[in-house]
MIDOSE-1310 file (N, C-alpha, C; in nm, 2 decimals, decimal comma, always signed):
residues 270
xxxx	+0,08/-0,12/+0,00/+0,00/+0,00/+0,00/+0,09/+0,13/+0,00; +0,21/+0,07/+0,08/+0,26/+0,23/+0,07/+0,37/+0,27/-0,07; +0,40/+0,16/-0,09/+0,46/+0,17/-0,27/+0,37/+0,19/-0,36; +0,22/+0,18/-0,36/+0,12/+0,25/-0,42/+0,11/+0,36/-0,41
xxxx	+0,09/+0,47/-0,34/+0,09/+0,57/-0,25/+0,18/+0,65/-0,33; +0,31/+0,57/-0,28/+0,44/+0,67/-0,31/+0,48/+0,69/-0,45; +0,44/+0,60/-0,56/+0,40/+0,55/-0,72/+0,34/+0,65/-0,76; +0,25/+0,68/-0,71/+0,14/+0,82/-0,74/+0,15/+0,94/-0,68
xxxx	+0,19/+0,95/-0,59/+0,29/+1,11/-0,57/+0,37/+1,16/-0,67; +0,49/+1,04/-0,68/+0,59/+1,05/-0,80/+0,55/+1,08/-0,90; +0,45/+1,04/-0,96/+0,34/+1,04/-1,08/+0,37/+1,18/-1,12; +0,19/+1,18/-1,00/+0,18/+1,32/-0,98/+0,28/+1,46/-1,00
xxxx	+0,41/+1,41/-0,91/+0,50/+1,54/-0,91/+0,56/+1,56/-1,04; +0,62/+1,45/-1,10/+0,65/+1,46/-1,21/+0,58/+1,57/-1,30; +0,42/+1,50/-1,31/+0,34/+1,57/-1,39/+0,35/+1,73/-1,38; +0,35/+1,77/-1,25/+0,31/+1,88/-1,25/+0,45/+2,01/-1,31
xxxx	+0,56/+1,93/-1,27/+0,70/+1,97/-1,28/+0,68/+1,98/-1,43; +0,63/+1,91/-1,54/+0,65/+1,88/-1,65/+0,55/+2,02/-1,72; +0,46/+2,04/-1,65/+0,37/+2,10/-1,66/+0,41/+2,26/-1,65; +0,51/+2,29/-1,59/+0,59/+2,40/-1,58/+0,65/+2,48/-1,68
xxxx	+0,66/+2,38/-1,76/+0,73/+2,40/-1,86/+0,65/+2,48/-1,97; +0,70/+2,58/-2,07/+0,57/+2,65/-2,11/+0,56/+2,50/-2,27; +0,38/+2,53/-2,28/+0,28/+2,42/-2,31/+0,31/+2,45/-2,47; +0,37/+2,40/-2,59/+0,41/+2,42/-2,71/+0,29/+2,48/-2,75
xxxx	+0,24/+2,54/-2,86/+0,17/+2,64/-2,91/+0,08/+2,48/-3,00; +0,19/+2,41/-3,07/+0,12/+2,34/-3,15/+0,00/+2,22/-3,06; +0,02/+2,25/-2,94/-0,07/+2,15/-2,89/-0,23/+2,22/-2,91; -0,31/+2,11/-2,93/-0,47/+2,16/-2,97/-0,52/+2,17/-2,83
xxxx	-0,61/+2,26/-2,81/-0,68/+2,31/-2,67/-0,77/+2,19/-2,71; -0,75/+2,09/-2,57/-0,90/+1,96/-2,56/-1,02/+2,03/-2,48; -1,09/+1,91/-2,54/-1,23/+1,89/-2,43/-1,20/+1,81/-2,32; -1,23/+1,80/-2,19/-1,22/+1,70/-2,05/-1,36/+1,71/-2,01
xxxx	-1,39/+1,58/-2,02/-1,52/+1,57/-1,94/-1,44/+1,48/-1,80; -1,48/+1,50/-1,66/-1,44/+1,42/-1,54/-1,54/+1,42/-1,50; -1,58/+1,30/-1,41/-1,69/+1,28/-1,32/-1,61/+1,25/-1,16; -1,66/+1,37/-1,07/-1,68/+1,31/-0,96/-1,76/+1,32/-0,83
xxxx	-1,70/+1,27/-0,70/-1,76/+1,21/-0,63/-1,68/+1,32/-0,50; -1,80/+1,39/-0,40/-1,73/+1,43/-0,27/-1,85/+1,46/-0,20; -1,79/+1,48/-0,10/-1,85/+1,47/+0,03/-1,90/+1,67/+0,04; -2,05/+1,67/+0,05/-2,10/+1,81/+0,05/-2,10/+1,89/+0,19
xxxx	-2,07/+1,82/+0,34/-2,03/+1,87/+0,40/-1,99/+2,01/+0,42; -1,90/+1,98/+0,40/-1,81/+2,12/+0,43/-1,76/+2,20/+0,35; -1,87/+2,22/+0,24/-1,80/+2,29/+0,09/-1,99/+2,37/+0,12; -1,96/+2,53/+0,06/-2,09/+2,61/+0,04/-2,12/+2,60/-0,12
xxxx	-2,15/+2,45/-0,15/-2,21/+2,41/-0,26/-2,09/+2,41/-0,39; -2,17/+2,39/-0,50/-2,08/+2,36/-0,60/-1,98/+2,53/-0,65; -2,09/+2,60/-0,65/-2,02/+2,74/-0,77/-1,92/+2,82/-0,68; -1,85/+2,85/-0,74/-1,74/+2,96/-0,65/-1,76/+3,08/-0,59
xxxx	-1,75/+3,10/-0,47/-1,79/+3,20/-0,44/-1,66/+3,26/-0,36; -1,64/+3,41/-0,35/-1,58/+3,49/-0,29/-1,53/+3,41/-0,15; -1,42/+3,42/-0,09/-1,33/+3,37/+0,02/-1,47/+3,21/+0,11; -1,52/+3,16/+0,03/-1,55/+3,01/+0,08/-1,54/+2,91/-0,01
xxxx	-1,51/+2,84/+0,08/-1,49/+2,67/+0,03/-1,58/+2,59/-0,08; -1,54/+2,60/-0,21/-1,68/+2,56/-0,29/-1,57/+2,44/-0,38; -1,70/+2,34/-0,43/-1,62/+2,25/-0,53/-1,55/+2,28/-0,63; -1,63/+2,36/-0,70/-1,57/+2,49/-0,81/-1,46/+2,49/-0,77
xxxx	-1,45/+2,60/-0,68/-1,32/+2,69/-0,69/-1,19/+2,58/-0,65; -1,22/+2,48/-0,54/-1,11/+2,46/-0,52/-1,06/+2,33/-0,65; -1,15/+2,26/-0,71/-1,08/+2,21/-0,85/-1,04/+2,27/-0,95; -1,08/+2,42/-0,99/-1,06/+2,48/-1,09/-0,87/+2,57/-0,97
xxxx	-0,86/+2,58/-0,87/-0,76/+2,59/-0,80/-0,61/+2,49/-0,82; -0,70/+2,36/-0,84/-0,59/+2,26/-0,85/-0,54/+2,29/-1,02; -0,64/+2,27/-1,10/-0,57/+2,26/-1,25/-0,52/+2,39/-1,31; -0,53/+2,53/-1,21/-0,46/+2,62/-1,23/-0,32/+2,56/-1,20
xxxx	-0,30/+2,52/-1,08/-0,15/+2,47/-1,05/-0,11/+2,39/-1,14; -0,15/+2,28/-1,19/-0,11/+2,20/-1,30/-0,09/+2,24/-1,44; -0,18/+2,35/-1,50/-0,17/+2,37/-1,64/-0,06/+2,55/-1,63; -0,09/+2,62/-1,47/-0,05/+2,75/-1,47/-0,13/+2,82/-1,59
xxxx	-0,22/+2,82/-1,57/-0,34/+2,89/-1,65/-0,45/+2,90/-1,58; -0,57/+2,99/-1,55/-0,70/+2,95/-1,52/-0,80/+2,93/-1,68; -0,85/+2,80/-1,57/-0,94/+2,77/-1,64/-1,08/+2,72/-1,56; -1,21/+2,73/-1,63/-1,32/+2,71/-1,59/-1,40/+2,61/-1,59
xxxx	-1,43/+2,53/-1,53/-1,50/+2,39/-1,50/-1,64/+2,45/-1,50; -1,72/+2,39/-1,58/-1,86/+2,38/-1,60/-1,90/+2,25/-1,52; -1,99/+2,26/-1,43/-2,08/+2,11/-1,39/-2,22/+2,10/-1,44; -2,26/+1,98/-1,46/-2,41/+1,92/-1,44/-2,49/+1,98/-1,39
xxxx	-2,44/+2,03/-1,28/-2,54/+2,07/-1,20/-2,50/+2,12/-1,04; -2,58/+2,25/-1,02/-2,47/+2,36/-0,94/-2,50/+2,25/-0,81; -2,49/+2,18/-0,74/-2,54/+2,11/-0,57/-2,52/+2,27/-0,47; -2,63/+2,26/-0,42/-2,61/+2,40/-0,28/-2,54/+2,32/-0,17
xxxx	-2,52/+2,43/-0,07/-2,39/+2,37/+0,02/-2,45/+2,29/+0,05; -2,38/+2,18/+0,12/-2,46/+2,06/+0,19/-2,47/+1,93/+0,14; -2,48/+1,97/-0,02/-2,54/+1,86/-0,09/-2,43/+1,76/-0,13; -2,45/+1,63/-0,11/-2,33/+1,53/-0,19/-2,34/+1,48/-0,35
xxxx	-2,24/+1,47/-0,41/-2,23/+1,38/-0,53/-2,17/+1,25/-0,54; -2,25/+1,14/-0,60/-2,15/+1,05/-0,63/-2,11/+1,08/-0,76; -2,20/+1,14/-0,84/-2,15/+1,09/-0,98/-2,17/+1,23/-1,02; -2,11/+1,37/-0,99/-2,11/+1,48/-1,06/-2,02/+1,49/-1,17
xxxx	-2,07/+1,54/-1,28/-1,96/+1,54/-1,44/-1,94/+1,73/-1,46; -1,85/+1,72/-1,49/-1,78/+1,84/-1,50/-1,68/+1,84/-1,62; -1,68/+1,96/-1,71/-1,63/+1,97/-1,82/-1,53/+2,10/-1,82; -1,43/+2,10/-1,89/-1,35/+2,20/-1,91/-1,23/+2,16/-2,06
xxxx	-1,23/+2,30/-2,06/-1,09/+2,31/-2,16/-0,94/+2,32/-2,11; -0,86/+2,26/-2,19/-0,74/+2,29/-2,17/-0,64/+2,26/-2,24; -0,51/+2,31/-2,25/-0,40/+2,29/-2,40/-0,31/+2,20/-2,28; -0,28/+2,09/-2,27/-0,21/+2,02/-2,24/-0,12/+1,89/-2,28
xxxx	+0,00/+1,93/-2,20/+0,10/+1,79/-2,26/+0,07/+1,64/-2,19; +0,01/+1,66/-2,06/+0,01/+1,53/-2,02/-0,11/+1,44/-2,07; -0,09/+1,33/-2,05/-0,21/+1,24/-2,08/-0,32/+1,20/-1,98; -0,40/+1,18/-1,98/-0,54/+1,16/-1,97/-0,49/+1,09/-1,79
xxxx	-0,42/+0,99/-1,83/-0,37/+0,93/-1,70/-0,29/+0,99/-1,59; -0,18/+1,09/-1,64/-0,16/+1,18/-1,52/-0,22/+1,30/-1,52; -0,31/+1,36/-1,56/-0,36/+1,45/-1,52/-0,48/+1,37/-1,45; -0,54/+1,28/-1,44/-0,60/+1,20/-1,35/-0,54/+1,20/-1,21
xxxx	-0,39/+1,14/-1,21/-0,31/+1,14/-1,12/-0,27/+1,26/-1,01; -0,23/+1,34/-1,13/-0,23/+1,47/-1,03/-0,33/+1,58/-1,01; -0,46/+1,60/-1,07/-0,58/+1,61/-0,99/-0,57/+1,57/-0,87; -0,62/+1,42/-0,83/-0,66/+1,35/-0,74/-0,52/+1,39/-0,61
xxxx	-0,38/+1,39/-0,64/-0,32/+1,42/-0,56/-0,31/+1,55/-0,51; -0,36/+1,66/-0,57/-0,35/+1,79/-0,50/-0,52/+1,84/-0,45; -0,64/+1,76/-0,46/-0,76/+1,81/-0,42/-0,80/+1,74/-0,27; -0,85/+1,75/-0,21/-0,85/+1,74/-0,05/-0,91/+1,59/-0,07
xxxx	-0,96/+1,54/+0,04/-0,95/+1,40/+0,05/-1,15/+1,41/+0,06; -1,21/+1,54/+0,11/-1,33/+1,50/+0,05/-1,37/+1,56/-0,09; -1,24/+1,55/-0,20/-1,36/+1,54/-0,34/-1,22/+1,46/-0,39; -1,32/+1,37/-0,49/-1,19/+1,25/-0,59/-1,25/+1,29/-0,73
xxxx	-1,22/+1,28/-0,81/-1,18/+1,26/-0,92/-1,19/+1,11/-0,98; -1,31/+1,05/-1,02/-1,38/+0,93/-1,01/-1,33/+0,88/-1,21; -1,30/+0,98/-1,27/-1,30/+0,94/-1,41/-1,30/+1,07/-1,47; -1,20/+1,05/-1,62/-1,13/+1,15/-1,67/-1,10/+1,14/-1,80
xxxx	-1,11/+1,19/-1,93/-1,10/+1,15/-2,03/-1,12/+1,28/-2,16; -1,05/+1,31/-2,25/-1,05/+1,39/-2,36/-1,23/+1,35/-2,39; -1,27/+1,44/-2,45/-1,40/+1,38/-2,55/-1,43/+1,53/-2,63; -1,57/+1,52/-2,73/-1,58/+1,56/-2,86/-1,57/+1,70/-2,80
xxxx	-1,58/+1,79/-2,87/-1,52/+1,94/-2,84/-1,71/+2,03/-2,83; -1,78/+1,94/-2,88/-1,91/+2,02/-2,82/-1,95/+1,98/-2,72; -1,90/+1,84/-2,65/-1,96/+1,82/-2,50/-1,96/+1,92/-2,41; -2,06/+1,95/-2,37/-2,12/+2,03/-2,24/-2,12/+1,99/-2,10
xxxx	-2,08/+1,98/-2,02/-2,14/+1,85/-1,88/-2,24/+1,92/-1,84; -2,36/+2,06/-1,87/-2,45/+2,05/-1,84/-2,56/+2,08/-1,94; -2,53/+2,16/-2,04/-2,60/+2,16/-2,18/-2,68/+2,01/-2,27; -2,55/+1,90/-2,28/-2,52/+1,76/-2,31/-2,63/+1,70/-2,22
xxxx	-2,65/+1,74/-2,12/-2,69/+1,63/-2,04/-2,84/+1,61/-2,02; -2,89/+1,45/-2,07/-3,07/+1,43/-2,09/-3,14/+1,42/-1,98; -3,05/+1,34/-1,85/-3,13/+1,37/-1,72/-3,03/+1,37/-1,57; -3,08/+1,40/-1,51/-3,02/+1,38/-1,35/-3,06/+1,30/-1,28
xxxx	-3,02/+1,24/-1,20/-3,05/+1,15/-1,10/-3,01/+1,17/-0,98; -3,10/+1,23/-0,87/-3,06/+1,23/-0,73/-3,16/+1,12/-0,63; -3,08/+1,13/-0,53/-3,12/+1,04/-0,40/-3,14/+1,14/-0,27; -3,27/+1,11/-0,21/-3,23/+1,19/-0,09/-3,29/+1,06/+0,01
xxxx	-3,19/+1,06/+0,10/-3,21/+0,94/+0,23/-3,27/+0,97/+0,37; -3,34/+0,87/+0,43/-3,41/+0,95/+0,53/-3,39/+0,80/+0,67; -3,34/+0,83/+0,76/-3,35/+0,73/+0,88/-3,50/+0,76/+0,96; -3,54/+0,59/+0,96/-3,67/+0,65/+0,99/-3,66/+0,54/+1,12
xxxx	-3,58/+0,55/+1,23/-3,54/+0,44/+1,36/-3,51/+0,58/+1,47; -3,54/+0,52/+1,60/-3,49/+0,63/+1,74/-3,38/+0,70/+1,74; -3,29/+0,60/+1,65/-3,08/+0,61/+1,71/-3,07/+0,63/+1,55; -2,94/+0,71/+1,51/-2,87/+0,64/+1,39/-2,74/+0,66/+1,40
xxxx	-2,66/+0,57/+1,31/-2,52/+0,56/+1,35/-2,45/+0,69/+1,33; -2,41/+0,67/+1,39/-2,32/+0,85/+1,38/-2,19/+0,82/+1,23; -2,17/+0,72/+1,16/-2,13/+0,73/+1,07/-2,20/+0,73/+0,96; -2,37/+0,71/+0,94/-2,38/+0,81/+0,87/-2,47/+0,92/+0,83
xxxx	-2,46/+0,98/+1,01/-2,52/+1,10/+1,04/-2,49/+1,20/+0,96; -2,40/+1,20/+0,83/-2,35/+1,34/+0,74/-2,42/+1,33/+0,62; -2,48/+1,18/+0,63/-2,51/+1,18/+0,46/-2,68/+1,14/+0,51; -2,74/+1,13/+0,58/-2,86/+1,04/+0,60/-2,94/+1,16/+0,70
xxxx	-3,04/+1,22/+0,67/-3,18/+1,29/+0,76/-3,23/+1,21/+0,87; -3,22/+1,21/+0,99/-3,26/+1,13/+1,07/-3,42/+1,20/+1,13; -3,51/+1,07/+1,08/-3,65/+1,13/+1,17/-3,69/+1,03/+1,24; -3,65/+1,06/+1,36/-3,75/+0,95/+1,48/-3,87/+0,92/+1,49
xxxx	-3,92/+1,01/+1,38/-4,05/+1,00/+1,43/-4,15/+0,90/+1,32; -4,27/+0,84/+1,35/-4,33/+0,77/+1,27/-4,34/+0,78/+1,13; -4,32/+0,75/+1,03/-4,36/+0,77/+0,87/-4,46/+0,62/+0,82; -4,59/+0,73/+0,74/-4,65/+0,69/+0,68/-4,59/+0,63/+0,52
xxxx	-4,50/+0,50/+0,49/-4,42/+0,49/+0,38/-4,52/+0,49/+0,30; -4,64/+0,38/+0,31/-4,76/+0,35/+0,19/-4,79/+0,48/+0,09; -4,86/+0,60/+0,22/-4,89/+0,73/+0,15/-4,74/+0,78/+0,08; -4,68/+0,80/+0,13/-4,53/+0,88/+0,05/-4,52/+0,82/-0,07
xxxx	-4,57/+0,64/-0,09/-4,49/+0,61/-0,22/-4,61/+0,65/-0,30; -4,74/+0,68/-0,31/-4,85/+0,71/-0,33/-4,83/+0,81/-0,39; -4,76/+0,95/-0,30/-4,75/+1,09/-0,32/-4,62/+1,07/-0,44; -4,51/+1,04/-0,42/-4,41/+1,04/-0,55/-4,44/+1,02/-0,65
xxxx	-4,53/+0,95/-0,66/-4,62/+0,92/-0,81/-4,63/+1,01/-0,85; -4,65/+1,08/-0,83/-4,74/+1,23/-0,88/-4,67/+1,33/-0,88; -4,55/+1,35/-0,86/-4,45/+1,42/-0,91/-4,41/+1,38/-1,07; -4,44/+1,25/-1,16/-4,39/+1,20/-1,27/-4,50/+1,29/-1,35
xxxx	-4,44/+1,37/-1,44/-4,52/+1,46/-1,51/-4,41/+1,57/-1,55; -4,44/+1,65/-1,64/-4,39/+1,74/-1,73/-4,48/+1,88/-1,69; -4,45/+1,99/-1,61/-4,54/+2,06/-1,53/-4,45/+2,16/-1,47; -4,53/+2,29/-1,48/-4,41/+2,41/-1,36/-4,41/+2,38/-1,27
xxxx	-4,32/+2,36/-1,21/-4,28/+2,37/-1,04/-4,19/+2,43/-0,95; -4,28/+2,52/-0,99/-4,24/+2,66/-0,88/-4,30/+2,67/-0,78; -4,40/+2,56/-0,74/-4,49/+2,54/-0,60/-4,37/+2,43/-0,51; -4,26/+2,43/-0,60/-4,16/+2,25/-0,51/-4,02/+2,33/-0,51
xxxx	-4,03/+2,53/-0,55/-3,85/+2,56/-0,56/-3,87/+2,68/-0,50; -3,74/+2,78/-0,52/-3,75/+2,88/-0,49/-3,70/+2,99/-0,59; -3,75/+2,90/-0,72/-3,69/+2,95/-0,84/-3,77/+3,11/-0,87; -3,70/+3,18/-0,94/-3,76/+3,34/-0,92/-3,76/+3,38/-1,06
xxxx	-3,62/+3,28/-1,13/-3,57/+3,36/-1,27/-3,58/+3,27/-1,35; -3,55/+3,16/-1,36/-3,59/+3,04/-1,44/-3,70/+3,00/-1,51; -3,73/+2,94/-1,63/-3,83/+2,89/-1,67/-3,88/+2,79/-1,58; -4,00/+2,78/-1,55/-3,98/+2,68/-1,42/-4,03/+2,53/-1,50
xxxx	-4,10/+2,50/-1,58/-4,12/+2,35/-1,63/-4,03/+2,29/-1,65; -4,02/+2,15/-1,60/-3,94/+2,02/-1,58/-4,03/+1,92/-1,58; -3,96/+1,82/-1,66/-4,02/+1,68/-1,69/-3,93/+1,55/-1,59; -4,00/+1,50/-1,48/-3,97/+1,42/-1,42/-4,03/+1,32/-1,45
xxxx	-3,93/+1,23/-1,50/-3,97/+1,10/-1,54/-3,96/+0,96/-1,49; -3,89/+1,00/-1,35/-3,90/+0,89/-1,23/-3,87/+0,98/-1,09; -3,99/+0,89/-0,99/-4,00/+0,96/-0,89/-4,10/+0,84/-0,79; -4,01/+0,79/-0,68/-4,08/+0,69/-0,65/-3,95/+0,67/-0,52
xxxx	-4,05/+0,60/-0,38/-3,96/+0,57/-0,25/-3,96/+0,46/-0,23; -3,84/+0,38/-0,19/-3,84/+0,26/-0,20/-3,80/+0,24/-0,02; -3,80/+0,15/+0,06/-3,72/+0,14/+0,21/-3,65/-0,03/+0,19; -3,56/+0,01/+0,31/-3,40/-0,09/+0,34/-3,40/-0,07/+0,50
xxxx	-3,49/-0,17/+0,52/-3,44/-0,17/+0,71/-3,49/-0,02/+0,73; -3,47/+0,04/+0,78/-3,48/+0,18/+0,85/-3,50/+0,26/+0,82; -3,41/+0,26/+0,67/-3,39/+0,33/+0,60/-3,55/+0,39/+0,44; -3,54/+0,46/+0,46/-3,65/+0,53/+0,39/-3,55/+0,64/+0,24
xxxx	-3,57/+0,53/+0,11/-3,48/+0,64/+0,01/-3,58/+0,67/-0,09; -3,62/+0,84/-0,15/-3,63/+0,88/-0,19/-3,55/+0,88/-0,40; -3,60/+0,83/-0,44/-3,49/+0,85/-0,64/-3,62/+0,96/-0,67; -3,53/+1,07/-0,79/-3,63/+1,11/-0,86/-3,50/+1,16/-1,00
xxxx	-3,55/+1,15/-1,09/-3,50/+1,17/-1,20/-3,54/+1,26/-1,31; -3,46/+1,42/-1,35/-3,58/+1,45/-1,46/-3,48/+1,51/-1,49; -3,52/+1,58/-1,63/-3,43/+1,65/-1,70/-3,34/+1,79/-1,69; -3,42/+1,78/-1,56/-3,31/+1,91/-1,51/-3,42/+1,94/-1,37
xxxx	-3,32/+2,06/-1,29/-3,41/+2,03/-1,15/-3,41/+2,23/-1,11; -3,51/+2,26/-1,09/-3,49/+2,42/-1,01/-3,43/+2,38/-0,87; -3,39/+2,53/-0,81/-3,31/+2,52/-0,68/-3,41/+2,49/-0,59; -3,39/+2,41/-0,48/-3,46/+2,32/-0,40/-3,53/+2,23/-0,43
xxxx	-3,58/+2,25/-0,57/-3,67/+2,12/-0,60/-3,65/+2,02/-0,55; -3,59/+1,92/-0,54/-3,58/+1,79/-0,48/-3,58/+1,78/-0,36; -3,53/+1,92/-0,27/-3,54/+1,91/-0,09/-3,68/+1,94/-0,09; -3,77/+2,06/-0,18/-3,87/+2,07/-0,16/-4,02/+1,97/-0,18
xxxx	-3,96/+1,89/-0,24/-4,04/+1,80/-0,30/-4,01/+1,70/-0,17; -3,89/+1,63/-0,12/-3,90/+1,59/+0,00/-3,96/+1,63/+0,16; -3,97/+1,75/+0,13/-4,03/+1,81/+0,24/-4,18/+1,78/+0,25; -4,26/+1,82/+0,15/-4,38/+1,73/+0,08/-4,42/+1,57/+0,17
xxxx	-4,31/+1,52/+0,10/-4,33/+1,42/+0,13/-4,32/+1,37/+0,26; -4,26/+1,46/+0,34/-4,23/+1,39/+0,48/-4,35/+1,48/+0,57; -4,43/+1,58/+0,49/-4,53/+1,63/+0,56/-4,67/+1,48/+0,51; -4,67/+1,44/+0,43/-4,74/+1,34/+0,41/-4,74/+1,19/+0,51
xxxx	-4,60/+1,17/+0,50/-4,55/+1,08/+0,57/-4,61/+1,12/+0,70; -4,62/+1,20/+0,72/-4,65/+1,24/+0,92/-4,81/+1,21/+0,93; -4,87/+1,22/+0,82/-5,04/+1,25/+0,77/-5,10/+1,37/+0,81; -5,00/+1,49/+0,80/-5,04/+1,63/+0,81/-5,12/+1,69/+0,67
xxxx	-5,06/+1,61/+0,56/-5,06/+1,67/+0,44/-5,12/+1,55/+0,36; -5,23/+1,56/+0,31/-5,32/+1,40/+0,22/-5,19/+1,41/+0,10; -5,13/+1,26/+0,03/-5,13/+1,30/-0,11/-5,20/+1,37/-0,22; -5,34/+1,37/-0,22/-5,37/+1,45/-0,32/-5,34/+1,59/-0,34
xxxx	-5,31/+1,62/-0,23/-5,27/+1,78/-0,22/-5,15/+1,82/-0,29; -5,10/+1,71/-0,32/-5,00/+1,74/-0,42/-5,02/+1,80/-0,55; -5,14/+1,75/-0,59/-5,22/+1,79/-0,73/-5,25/+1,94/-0,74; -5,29/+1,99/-0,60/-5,34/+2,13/-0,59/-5,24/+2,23/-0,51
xxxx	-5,12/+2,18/-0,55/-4,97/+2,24/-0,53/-4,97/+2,28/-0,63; -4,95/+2,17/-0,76/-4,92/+2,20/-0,86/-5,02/+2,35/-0,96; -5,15/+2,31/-0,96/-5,27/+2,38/-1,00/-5,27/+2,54/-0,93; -5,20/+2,55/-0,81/-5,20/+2,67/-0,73/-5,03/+2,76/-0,76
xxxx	-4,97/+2,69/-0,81/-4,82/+2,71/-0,84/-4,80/+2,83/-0,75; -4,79/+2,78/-0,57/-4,75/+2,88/-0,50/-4,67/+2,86/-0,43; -4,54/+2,85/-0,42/-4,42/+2,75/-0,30/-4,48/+2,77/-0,16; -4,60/+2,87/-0,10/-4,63/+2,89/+0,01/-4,70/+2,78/+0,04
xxxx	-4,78/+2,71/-0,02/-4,82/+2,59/-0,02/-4,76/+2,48/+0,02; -4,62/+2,46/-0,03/-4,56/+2,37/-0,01/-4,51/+2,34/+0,10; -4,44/+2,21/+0,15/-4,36/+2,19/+0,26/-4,22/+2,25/+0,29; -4,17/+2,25/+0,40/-4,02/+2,33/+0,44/-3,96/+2,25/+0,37
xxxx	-3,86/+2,30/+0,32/-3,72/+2,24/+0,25/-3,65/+2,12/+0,35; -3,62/+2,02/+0,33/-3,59/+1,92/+0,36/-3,44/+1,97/+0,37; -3,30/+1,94/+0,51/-3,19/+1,96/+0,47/-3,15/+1,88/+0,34; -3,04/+1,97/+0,40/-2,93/+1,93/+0,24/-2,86/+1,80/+0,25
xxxx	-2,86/+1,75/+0,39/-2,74/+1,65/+0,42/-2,79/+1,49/+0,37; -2,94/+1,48/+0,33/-2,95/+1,33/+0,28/-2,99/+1,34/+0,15; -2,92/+1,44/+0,07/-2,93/+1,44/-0,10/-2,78/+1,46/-0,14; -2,80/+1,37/-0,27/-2,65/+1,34/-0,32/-2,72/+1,30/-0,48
xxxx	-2,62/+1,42/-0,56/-2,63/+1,39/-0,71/-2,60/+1,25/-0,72; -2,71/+1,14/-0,82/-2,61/+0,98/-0,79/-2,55/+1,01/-0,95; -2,65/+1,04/-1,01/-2,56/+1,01/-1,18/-2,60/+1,13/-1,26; -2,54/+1,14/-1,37/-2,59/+1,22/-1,46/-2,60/+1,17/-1,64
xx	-2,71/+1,19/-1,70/-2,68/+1,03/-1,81/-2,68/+1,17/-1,94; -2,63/+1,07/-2,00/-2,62/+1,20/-2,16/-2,66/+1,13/-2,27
């Protein structure tokens, strides 16, 4: 393990050393699509913002140091603080000498230990990672037991309290539709219609998970839509009233935003 370790430092440093060197003119500026995976904790969401910790900034930080150029990462999809990915894709340009394999390498070596670098590769020069992209897929997780383990109290919503699962899986139904939903965000500027074309709760022991999939999502949509649901789950809120969320397009209607800590981008498909 530790001659693996030390194999990919070396890699790495090499890379970046090599990288120093100014980048020949004749090299063609590529496309990089990367997909990854981190922990939304302790990052204030995906986009860069002024002196805080965002996904953005500190990867577009690392391949400054590697190419000595800024350059701009485009993602899938912005996650607000809090939020995890397993499978966020991100795209950018860049004129570089190294190959696909160490700049994989030295990515992963100079970005903090909660975001990796899951996969990495040149591709066609109109790929977008969020223009390109036909739908999303997120998860939001819910403990529905007295205790939960404190390992994984970062990624999982704990509610002690009773849930009605029958009605919830009832009510996600009815999110599957092509329809504004500006009664499920806090969208202000956006066109608000989205086509959700899976939306359904499944349970695992204790565990209470949430999938919904659609072609693109307004801000909060998915906590909002959770929130919904866990007002249902309680039997404050009938399912049908989901219908007359929608028909009323008033977010005052809706339920409180669900935190951010048991939703995680899982994939994004193209």
């Amino acid at each position: 393990m530790i001659r693996k370790l030390k194999s990919s430092a070396v890699i790495a440093s090499t890379a970046l050393s090599e990288n120093r060197v100014t980048v020949p003119d004749s090299l063609k500026m590529q496309n990089y699509k990367c997909t990854l995976s981190y922990d939304g904790t302790d990052f204030h969401g995906w986009q860069r913002q002024p002196d805080k910790r965002t996904v953005q900034g500190i990867l577009e930080d690392c391949l400054a140091k590697i190419t000595q150029n800024k350059i701009h990462v485009t993602a899938a999809g912005r996650t607000d603080a809090g939020v995890h990915a397993q499978g966020q894709v991100a795209s950018f340009k860049a004129r570089l000498s190294l190959d696909d394999e160490e700049l994989f390498r030295a990515l992963n070596s100079l970005l903090p230990q909660d975001v990796r670098v899951v996969s990495l590769t040149k591709i066609d020069p109109d790929f977008h990672a969020r223009k390109s992209a036909s739908s999303k897929v997120y998860r939001y997780r819910i403990c529905n037991s007295p205790l939960i383990s404190p390992f994984l109290i970062r990624y999982v919503l704990h509610w002690p309290s009773p849930l009605n699962v029958f009605l919830m899986k009832e009510a996600a139904s009815l999110f599957i539709r092509e329809a504004d939903f500006t009664a499920f965000s806090s969208n202000r500027l956006l066109y608000p219609v989205r086509k959700v074309s899976r939306s359904e709760i499944s349970q695992k022991g204790d565990e209470i998970i949430y999938t919904v999939e659609a072609n693109g999502f307004l801000r909060y949509m998915v906590r909002t839509m959770v929130g919904t649901l866990l007002e249902i789950g309680k039997g404050k809120v009938p399912p049908q009233q989901v219908e007359e969320m929608f028909r009323r397009k008033k977010r005052s209607l809706a339920s409180p935003t669900a935190p951010a800590k048991g939703l995680c981008l899982v994939r994004v498909n193209y």
